[in-house]
N, C-alpha and C positions, 0 to 999 in steps of 0.2 A: 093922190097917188104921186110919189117920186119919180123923177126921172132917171133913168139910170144914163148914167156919161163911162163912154167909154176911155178907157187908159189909154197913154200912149206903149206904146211897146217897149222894154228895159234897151237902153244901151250900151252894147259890151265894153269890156275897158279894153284901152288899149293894150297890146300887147307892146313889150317894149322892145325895142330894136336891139337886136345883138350889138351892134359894133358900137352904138349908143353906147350901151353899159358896159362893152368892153371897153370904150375913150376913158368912160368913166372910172373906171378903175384905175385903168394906167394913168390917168390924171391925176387918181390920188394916192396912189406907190409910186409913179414918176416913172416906173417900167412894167410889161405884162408880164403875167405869169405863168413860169411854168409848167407844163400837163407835169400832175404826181404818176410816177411810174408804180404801175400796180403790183400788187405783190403775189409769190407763186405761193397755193395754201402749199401748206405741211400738214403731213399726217399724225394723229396721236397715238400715243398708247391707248390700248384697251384694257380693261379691268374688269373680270367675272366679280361680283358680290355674291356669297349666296348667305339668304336669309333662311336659318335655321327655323322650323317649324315651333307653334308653341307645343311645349312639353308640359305631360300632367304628371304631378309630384304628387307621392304618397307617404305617409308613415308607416312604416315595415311593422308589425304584429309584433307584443312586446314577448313571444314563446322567442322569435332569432334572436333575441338578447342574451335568451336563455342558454340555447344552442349553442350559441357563439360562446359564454363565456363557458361550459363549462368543454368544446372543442380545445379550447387554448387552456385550459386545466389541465388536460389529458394530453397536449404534447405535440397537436397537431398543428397549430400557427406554428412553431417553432420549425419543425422537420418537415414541411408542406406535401401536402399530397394524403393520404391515407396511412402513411405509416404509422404516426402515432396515434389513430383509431385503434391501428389491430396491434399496437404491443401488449395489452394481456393477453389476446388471442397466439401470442408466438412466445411470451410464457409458458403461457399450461402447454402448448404444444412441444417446450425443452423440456420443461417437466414430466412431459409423458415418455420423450424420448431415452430419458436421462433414465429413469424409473425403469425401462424395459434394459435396457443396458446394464441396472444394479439387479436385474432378476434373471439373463441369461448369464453376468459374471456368476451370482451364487448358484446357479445350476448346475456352471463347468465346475465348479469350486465342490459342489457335490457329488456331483458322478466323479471326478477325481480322486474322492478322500474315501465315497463309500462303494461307488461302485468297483474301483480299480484300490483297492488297499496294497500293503505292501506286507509280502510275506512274513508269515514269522520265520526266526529262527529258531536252529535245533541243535542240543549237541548229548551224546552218549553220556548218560553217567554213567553207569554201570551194564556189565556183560557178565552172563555168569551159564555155564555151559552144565549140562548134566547128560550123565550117557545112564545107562537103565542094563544093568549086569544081566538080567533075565529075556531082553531082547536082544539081540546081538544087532550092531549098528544101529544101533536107534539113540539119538541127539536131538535134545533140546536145548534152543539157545533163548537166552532170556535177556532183553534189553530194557532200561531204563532211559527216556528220552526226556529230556525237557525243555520244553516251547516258551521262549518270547516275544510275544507280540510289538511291535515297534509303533503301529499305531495310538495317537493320541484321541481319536475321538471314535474308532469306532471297537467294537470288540468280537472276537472271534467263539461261535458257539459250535464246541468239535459234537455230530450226534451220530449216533449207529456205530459201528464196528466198522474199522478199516482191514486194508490187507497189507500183509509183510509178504516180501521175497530176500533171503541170503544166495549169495552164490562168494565163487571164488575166482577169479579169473575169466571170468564166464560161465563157469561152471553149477549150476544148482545145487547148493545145500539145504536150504529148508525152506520152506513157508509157513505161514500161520494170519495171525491177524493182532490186532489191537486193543487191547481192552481197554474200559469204560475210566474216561480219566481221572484221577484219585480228588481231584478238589473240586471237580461236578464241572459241567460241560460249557457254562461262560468262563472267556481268558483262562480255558486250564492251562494246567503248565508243566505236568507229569502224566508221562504214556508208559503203560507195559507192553511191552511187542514180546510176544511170545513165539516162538517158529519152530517146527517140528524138522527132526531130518529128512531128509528125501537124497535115494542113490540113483546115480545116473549109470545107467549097462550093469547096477550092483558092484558100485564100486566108488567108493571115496578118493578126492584129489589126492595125490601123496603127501603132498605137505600140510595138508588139511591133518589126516589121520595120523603123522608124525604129531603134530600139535597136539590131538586129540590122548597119545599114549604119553604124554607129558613133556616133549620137547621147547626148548624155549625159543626155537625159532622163529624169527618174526613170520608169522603170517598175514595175508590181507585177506579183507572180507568188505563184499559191496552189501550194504542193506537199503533196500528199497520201500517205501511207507506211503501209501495213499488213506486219505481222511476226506470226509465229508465236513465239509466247513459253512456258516452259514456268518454273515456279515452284518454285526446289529449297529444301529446308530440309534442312541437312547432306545424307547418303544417301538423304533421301526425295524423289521427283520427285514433280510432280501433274499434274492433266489441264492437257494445253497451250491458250490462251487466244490471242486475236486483238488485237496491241495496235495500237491507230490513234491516228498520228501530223500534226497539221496544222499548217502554218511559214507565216503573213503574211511574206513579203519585198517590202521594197523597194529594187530595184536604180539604178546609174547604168550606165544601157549594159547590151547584152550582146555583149561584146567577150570577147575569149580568156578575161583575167582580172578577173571583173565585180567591183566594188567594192559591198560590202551595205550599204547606209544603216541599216535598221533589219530588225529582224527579232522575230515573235512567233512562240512554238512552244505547242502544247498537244497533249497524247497522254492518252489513255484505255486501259482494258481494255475489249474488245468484250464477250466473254461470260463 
């Protein structure tokens, strides 16, 4: 068996002398040195980084290609926003507009031409008087009228029997009525008004009955003419209307065949 020997114990080294190793220094710089004066920190700037997250990428479905090109076909990349989506929608919408606008002009443009026409004219051709030797005062006056129509599109259909009034001054001379127009009742153009006499207290104006024994003095005579009228436009009729007709005449005489000096005519639509 071994013996075991014990160690001696480590001994420490020395430590070395401060002013030793400060000789030694100055010994070999020649002079000691002096303490570094320490320095005051500074502060720095700071800087936030931020680190974006990772991101997942996709490829868009190839229908938005679609979409996309034919959006910018239609107008809408260009004018941005929806406008050029809905320009045919604001087409047909001017067109609808536009359209109700050509159908109430042709409506005014109708009831203008058909429902409100423009009278015709009249003027006397002929007056021709007769007295009846076996009646005492009895006078018939026979007039010849003839109508022109001024309209160009629509035409006038005279039907039924109208009525005549003569007077003189105010006075009543005769009535009668209308007979049935000689070229048939579309745009006729020829009326016989026929009027019988009639006395007012039984007794004739004077210068009425001076006329009537053959004097050539001018006399005047109002004749007055209502007619039933009806207003065609091609195949279409309308509601028949009331036309009234008034003739200023001034006569020489009223002999067989009276001679007209002058004559005014004015006609309206009644209703």
């Amino acid at each position: 068996m071994a013996e075991r020997r014990a160690l001696p114990p480590p001994v420490p080294p020395a430590s070395p002398d401060p002013a030793a190793s400060s000789g030694a220094v100055s010994t070999a710089f020649g002079s000691p040195l002096d303490p570094v004066a320490a320095r005051p920190h500074q502060p720095r700037d700071t800087y936030v980084v931020h680190v974006q997250k990772d991101q997942v990428y996709r490829v868009p479905p190839p229908e938005n290609a679609y979409l996309a090109e034919r959006y910018r076909a239609e107008g809408g990349g260009g004018g941005g926003g929806k406008g050029g989506a809905c320009s045919p929608c604001a087409l047909r919408t001017l067109g609808a507009v536009l359209a109700a606008a050509l159908l109430l002009g042709a409506a005014a443009a109708l009831s203008a031409v058909v429902l409100r026409p423009d009278a015709p004219s009249f003027v006397v051709d002929n007056l021709s008087v007769h007295t009846n030797a076996s009646r005492q005062h009895h006078v018939a006056y026979d007039f010849f009228l003839t109508a022109i129509n001024p309209n160009k599109v629509t035409a006038l259909w005279y039907g039924g029997r109208g009525t005549a009034r003569l007077a003189h001054k105010g006075n009543a001379l005769a009535k009668g009525g209308v007979g049935e127009p000689e070229d048939g009742g579309e745009d006729a153009m020829g009326f016989n008004v026929l009027l019988h006499g009639t006395q007012r207290d039984g007794r004739t104006p004077r210068a009425v009955e001076k006329a009537l024994r053959g004097s050539k003095g001018a006399v005047t005579l109002d004749l007055a003419v209502e007619f039933a009228v009806q207003v065609h436009a091609g195949a279409l009729g309308f509601e028949r209307r009331t036309l009234a007709v008034s003739c200023h005449i001034t006569a020489a005489g009223l002999r067989k065949d009276v001679h007209i000096s002058s004559q005014t005519c004015k006609s309206r639509f009644g209703n």
